[in-house]
N, C-alpha and C positions, 0 to 999 in steps of 0.2 A: 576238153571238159571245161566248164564254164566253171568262173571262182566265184567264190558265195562272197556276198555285199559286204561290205566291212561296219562293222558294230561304230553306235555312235565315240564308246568308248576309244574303240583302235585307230578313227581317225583325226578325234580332238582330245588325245590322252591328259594335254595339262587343263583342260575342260572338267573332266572327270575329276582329276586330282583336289581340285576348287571344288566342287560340288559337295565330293566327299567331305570334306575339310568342313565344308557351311555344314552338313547334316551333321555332325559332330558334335560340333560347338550345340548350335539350336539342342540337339540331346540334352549336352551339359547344364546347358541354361535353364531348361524348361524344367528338369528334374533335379535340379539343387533345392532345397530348402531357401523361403524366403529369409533374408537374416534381420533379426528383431530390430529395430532402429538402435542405435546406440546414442548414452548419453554423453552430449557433449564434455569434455574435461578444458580445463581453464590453468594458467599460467599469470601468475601475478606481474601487472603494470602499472609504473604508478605513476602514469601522464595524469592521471585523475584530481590525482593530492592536490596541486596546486590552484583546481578550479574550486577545489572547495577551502580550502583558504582562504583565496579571494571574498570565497562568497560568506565567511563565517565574520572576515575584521568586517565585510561591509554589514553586516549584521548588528554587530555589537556597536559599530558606528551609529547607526539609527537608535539605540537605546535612550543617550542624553535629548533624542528629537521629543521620540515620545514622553519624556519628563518635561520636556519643554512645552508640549501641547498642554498635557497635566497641568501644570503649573499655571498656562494661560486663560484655562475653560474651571480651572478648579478653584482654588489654587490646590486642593489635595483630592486625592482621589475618592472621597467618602462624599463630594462637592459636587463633580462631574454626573451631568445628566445623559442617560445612556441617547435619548434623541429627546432635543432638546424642545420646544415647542413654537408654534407658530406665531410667533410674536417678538417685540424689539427685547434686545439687539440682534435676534437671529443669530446665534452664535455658528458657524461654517464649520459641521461637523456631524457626526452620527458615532455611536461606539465602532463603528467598522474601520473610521479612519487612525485611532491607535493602533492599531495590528495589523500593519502590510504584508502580503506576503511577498516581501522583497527578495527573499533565499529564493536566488532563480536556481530552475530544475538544471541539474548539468548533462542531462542527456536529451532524449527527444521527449516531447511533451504530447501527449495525443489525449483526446476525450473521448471514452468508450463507453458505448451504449447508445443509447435509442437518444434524438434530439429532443431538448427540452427537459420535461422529469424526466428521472433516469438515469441519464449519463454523468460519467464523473470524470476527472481529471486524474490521470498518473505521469509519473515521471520516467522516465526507463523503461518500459515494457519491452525494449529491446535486451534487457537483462535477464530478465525472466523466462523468453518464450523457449530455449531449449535448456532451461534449470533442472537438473535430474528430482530435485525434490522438493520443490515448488507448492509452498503451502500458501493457501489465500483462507482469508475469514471474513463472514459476511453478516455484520448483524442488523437486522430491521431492513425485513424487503417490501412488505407494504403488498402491490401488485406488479413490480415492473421485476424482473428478471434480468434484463435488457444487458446491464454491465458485467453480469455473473458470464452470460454467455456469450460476451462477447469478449471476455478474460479466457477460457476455454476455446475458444473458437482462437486466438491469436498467439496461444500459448501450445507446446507438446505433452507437455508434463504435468504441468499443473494441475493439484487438486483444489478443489472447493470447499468449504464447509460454510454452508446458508443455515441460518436461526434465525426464528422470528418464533414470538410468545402464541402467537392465531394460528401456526401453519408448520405442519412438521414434513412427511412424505406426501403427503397429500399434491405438494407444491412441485415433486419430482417432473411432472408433465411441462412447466414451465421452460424447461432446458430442452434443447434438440437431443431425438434420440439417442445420436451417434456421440454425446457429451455426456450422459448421464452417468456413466460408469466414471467418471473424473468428477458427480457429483455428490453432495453427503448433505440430509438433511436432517434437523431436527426444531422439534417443538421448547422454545425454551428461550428465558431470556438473558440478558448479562448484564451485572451488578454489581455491587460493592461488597456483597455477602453472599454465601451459599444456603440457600434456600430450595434444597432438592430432592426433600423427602417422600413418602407417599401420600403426605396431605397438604403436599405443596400446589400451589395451583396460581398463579403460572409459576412454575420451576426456573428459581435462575441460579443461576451460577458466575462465580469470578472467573475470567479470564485465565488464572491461574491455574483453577482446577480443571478449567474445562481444557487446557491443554494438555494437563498430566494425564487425562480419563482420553484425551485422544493421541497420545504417545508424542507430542510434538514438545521439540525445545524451541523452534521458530516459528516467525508466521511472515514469509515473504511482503503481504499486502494484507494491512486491517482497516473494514471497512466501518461505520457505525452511524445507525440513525436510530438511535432510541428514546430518542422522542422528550428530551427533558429531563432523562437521567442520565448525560452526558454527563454532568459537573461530580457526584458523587463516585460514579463507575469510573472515571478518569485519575479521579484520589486514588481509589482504591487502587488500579493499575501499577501507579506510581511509588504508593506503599510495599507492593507484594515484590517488585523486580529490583526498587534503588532504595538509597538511606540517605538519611542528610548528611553531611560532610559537616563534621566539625567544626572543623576548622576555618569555615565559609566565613565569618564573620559580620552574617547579617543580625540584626538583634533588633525587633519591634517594627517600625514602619521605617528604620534608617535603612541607606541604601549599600551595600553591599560593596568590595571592588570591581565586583562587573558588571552593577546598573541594575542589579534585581533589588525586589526587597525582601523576597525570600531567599531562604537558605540555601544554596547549591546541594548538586546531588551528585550520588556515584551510582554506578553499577550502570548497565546497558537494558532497557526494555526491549519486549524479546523480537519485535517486528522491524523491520528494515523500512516502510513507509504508512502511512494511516488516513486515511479518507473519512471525515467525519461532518457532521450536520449537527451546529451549534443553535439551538434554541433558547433565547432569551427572555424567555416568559421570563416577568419578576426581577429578573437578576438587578443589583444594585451597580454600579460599578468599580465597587471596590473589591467587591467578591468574584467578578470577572476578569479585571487584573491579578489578582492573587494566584487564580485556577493557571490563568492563562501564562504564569510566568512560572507557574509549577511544569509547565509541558516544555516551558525554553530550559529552566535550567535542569532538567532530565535530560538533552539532548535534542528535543523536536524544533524543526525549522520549518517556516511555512514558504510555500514556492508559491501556493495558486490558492484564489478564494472565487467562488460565485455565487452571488447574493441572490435566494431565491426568491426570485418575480413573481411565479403562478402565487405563491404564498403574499407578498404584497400587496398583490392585486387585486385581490379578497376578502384582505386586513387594513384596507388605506387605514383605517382610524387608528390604527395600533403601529405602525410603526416600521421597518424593515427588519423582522425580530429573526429570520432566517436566514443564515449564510453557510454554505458549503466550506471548510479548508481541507488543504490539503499540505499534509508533512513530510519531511525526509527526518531520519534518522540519521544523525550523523558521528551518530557514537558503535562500537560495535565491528564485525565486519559483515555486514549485510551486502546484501548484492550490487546495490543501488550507488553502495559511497567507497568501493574496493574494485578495482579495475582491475580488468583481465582481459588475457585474448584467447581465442582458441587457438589447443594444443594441434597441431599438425597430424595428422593420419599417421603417421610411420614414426611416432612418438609415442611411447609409452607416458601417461598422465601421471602426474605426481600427485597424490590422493589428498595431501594435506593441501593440497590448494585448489582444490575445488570449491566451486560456492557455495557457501552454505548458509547459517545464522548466525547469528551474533557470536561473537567471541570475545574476548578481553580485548581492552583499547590497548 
């Protein structure tokens, strides 16, 4: 009697055994639950300290320069012509060259957004991109989108909130579909006072309030181009989060011990870095210096300026009255100026040291 063929099984059995094995797994795999992204947790490092050190004496080193510029083009600052004019002695200067932004960035520096208008300058955004709670604020968009969604687009976590006084939801088509849900808009502007009634029009709001009515104690990145009410809105900022310090010992136009000739201040304002568009209509420059040494002794350092050309190039007769800067926060523990690494997968995360906002110096 003839024996029946032998199954693929009986004659490659550790064949079979592998086969089964692959069909298994592939089961397991296919029919497990995708698992949600998880957010990163952070371990404090402090290789950081030291670069901002560096970078804070080389800072206050520059202060006796700029009094020395003052004193050459002035002799006081009520003297000083913000650009000077076309005629002898041409004196070699513009308002932009008292204010370097010498505090270099201590991480990587990249420009995001679209070339030309648009794009801005940040310091870090390798701090930010898997931050569980990543709060951005954006005010005065104009038409261009460009940097919102390109902070979304390089970020995990990160939300948005866009304001402009012209443009509320309307504006939501701007942002790629697949971003929208990380974005938040409204119709409204930002001030030095709360102005937000039902017969308000345009409705603005302090910074203050408008972070308590949206549950935030921080704002990782604040942006602002509001067009000429920068100097007031910036008081007002400054009023609602610090105080003056006493004991500062500045008194009238004398100079203080640390080169200001305002008062020092305490307390933390509540954003880790700030993007802002300085408009100079009018400004004198004694009231430019005043404002402007109001934002140093709060804490703000400038790393990066770009003096806006399209605006120039349209206004030869008036002057280079538009400049971009940008600040680090260097008071606080914001993300930017408090180093961390990530904590290892088979680490449980120590919760108090994850990144967050501000916190006492």
């Amino acid at each position: 009697m003839a024996k029946s063929p032998l199954s693929l099984g009986q004659r490659h059995p550790r064949y079979t055994i592998a086969l089964a094995a692959f069909i298994l797994c592939a089961y397991w795999f296919l029919s497990s639950p995708t698992p949600h992204p998880r957010a990163v947790a952070y371990k404090a490092n402090h290789d950081l300290k030291a670069r901002l050190e560096r970078e804070e004496r080389k800072y206050r080193d520059m202060l006796p320069q700029r009094q020395d510029l003052i004193t050459r083009f002035g002799p006081t600052p009520a003297q000083v012509v913000m650009f000077p004019p076309d005629q002898d002695p041409w004196p070699p200067y513009t308002v932009w060259d008292f204010f370097p932004p010498i505090y270099n960035c201590p991480h990587e520096l990249d420009r995001l957004g679209a070339l030309g208008d648009g794009g801005k300058w940040m310091c870090g955004i390798s701090r930010i991109q898997d931050k569980p709670d990543c709060v951005i604020y954006s005010f005065g968009i104009d038409s261009s989108y460009s940097f919102e969604a390109t902070l979304l687009q390089s970020t995990q976590f990160c939300e948005v909130w866009i304001y402009d006084s012209t443009k509320g939801e309307d504006a939501r088509h701007h942002i790629p579909k697949s971003l929208r849900h990380r974005a938040h808009f409204g119709k409204l502007a930002l001030g030095a006072s709360d102005r937000h009634g039902p017969g308000d029009d345009p409705k603005t709001w302090t910074l203050k309030s408008l972070m308590s009515e949206n549950g935030h104690s921080h704002i990782d990145f604040l942006r602002l181009d509001v067009e000429g009410w920068e100097w007031e809105t910036f008081r007002s900022i400054i009023r609602d989060f610090t105080m003056e310090r006493v004991s500062s010992g500045a008194n009238g136009n004398s100079k203080n011990a640390t080169g200001w000739s305002v008062p020092e201040r305490e307390g933390v304002l509540p954003f880790g870095q700030l993007q802002i568009e300085l408009h100079v209509w009018n400004q004198r420059f004694q009231d430019f210096l005043e404002w402007w040494e109001l934002l140093e002794v709060s804490g703000l350092r400038p790393f990066h300026h770009e003096i806006n050309l399209v605006y120039a190039n349209y206004n030869r007769h008036s002057g280079i009255e538009l400049a971009e800067y940008s600040f680090l926060n260097i008071r606080g523990d914001n993300a930017f100026i408090k180093d961390y690494v990530p904590v290892s997968p088979d680490q449980e995360p120590d919760v108090r040291n994850i990144r967050h906002g501000p916190g006492p110096e």
